[in-house]
N, C-alpha and C positions, 0 to 999 in steps of 0.2 A: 605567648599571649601577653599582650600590656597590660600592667600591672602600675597601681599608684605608686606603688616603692620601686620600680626601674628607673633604669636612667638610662638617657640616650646621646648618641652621638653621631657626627657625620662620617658613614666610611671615609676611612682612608684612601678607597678605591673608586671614588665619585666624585667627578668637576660637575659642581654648580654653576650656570649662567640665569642670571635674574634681569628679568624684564618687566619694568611697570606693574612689579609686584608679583608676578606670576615665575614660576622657574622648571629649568631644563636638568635634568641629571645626568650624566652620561656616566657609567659603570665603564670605567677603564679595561677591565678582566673578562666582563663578557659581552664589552660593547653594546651593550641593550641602554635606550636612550628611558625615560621616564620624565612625565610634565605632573606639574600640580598647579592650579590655580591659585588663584589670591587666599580663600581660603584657605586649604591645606598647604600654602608658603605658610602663614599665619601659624599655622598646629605647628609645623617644621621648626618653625624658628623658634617659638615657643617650649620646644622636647628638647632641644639642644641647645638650651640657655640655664636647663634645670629648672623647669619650671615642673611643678607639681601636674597631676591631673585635674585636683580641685582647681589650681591657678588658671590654670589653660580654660577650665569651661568658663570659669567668673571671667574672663577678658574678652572668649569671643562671645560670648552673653552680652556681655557691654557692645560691643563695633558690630553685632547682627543678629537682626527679630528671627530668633529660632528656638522652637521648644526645646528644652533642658534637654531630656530623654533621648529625645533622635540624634541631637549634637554630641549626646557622650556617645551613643551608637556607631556614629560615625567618626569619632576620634579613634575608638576603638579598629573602626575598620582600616580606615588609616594607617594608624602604624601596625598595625599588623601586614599592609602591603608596605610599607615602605622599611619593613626587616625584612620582608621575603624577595622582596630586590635589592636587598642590600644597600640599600639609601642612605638608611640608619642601623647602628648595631647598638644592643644593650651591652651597660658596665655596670659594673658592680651596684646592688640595690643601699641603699644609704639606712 
């Protein structure tokens, strides 16, 4: 479950291809492909730059009219799919 104190990273085992903002995963291991829009590119790069929870919602708060609540809802839901396809993996909490 994502937590303010995780921290994340890009597997090891995922080639990113990015297009006009938006990007393709492909899982080496189990071949399964995974898309994200502009959006959750945004969260993605965001988690894997170290950016806080707090950080993340104050920026996409800024770049898009979305109530607080839902958008941490959906941050949430977020990476919690993108550990369970292995997209991103938690390190050590800081």
């Amino acid at each position: 479950m994502y937590t303010i104190n995780n921290k994340y990273f890009e597997s090891p085992d995922v080639i990113l291809a990015e297009m006009d903002g938006e990007g393709v995963f492909l899982n080496i291991k189990t071949e399964k492909y995974y898309s994200l829009n502009k959006t959750g590119m945004d969260i993605f790069k965001l988690l894997i730059n170290d950016s806080d929870k707090n950080e993340i919602v104050f920026q996409l708060l800024e770049k898009y009219n979305v109530d607080e609540k839902i958008l941490q809802e959906d941050i949430v839901r977020l990476v919690n799919e993108l550990v369970d396809a292995n997209i991103i993996i938690e390190g050590p909490s800081s």
